[in-house]
C-alpha positions as a Markdown table, in Angstrom:
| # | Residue | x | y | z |
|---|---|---|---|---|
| 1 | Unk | 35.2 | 98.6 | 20.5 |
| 2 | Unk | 33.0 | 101.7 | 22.2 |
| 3 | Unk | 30.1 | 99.8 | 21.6 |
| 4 | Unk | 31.7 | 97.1 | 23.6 |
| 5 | Unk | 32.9 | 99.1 | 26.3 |
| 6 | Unk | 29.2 | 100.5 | 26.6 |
| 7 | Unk | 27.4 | 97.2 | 27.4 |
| 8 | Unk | 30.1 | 95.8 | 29.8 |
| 9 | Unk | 28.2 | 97.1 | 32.9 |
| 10 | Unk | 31.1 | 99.2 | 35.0 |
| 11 | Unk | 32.6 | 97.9 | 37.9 |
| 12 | Unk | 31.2 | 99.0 | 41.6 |
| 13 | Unk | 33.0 | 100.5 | 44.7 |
| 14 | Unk | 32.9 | 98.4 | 48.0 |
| 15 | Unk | 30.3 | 100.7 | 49.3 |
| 16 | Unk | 28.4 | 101.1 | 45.8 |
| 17 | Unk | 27.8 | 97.2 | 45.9 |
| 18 | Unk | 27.1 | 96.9 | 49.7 |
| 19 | Unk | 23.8 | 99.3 | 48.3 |
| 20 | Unk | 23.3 | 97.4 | 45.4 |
| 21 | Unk | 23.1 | 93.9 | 47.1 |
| 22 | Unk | 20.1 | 95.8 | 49.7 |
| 23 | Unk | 18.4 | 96.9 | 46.4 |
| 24 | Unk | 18.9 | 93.6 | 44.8 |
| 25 | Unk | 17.2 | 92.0 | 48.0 |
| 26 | Unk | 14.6 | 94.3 | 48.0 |
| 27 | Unk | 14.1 | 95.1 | 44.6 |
| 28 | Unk | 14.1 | 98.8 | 45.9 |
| 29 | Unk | 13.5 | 101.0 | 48.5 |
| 30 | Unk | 14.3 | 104.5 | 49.8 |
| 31 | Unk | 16.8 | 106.1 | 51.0 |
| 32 | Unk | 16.1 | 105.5 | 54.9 |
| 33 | Unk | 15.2 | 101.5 | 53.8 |
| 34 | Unk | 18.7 | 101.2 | 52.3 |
| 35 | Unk | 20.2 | 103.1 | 55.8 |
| 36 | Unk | 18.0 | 101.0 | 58.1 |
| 37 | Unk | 19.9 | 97.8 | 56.4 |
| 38 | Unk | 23.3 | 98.7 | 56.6 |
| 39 | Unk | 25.7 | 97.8 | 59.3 |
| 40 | Unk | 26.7 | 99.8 | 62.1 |
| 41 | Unk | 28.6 | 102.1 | 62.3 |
| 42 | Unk | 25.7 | 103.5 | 59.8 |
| 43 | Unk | 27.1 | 106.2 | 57.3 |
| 44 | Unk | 25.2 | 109.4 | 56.7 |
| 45 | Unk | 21.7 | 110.0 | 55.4 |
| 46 | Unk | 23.4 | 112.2 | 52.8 |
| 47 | Unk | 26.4 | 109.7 | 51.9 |
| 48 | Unk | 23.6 | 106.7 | 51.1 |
| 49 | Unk | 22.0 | 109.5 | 49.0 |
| 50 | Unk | 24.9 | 110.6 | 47.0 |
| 51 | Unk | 25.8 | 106.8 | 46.8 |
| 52 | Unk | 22.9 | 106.2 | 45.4 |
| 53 | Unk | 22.8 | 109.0 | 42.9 |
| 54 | Unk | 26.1 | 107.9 | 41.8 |
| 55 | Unk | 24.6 | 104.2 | 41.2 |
| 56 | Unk | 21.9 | 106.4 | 38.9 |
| 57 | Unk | 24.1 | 107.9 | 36.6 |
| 58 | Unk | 26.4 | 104.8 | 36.4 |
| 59 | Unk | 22.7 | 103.3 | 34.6 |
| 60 | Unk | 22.8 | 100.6 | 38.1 |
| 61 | Unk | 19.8 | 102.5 | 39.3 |
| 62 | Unk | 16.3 | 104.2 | 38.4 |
| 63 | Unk | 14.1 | 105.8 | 40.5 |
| 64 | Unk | 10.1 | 106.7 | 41.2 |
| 65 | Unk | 9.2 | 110.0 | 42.1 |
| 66 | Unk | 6.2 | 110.3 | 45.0 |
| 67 | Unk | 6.2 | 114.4 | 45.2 |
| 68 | Unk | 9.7 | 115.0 | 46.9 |
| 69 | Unk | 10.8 | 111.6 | 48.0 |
| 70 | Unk | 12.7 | 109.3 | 45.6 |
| 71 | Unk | 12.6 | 105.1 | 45.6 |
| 72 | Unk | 14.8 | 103.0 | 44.0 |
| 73 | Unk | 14.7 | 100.4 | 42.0 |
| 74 | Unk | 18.0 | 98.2 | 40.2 |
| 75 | Unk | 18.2 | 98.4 | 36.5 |
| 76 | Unk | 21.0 | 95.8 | 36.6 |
| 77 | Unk | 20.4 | 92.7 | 38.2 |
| 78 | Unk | 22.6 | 90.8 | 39.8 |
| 79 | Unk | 23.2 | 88.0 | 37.9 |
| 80 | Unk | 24.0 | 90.5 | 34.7 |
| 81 | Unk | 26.8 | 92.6 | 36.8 |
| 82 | Unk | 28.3 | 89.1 | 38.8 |
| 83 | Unk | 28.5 | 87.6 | 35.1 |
| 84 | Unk | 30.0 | 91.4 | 33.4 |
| 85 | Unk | 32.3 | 91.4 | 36.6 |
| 86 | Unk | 33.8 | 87.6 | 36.1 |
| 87 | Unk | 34.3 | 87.8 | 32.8 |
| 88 | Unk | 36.2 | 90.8 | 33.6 |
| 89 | Unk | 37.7 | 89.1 | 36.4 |
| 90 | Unk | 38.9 | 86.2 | 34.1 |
| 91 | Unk | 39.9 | 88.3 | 30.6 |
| 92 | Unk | 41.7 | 90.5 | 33.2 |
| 93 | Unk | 44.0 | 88.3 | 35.4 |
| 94 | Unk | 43.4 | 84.8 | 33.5 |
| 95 | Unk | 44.0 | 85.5 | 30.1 |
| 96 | Unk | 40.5 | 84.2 | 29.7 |
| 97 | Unk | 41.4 | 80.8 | 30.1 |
| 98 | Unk | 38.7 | 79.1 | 33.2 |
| 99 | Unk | 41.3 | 76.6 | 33.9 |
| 100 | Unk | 43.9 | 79.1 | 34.6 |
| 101 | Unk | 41.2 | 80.5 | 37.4 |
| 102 | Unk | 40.3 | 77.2 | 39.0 |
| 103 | Unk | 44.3 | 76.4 | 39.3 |
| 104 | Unk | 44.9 | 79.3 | 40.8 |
| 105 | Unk | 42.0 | 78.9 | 43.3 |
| 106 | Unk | 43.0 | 75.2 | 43.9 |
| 107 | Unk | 46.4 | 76.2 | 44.7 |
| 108 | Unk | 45.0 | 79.2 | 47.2 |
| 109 | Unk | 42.5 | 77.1 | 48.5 |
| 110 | Unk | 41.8 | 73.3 | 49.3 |
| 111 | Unk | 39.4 | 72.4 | 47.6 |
| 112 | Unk | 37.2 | 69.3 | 49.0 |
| 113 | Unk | 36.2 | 66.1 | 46.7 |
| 114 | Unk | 32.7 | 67.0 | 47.1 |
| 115 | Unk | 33.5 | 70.6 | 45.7 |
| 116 | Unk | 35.8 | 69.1 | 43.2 |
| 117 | Unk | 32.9 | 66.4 | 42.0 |
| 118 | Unk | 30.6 | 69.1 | 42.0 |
| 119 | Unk | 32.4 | 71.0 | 39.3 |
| 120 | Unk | 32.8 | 68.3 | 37.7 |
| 121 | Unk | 29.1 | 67.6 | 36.9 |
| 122 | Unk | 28.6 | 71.2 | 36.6 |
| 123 | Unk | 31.2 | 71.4 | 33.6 |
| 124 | Unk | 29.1 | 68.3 | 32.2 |
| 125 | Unk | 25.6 | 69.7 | 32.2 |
| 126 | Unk | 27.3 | 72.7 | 30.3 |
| 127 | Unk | 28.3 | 70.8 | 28.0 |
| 128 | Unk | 25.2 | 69.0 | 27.0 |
């Protein structure tokens, strides 16, 4: 079960995953890129950093050294963690069952024919 526990990437903070998605766009950057991208009100130069540092020993991030200044890069894409994060999503609050989540989005949400056709082929290529 450890060993189980160690490959299912953690989950991320709001702000941890606002960072990530700039990474995952940019496949890296420094510090000052990832600031320059955020929304305004824009946090501190040092908050990004320890964000960021966090994201390192969490195994989300790497980085390059060039003398003093640091860039970095994802180690986890984002197709990995979305896929770790809804099958957590689903084990967690579905019992694992995907029809248990798409009835409970149906009845939060109308969903459209053309949404509801689209799934359907979707669920058919799977299966083939």
């Amino acid at each position: 079960m450890g060993e189980r526990l160690r490959q299912r990437p953690r989950e991320l903070t709001k702000a941890e995953l606002e960072i990530m998605r700039i990474l995952w766009d940019r496949g890296g950057g420094f510090v000052n890129d990832v600031l320059a991208e955020l929304s305004d009100p824009k946090p501190a130069y040092n908050t990004v950093s320890t964000i960021i540092r966090i994201l390192e020993k969490k195994g989300f991030v790497a980085h390059r050294a060039y003398g003093k200044s640091y860039e970095y890069y994802p180690t986890v894409d984002r197709d990995t963690y979305t896929h770790g994060f809804m099958s957590s999503v689903l084990d967690m609050f579905f019992g694992g069952s995907a029809e248990r989540l798409v009835s409970f989005l149906a009845s939060r949400r109308s969903i459209s024919v053309e949404e509801t056709d689209a799934i359907i082929e979707m669920l058919k290529r799977e299966k083939r």
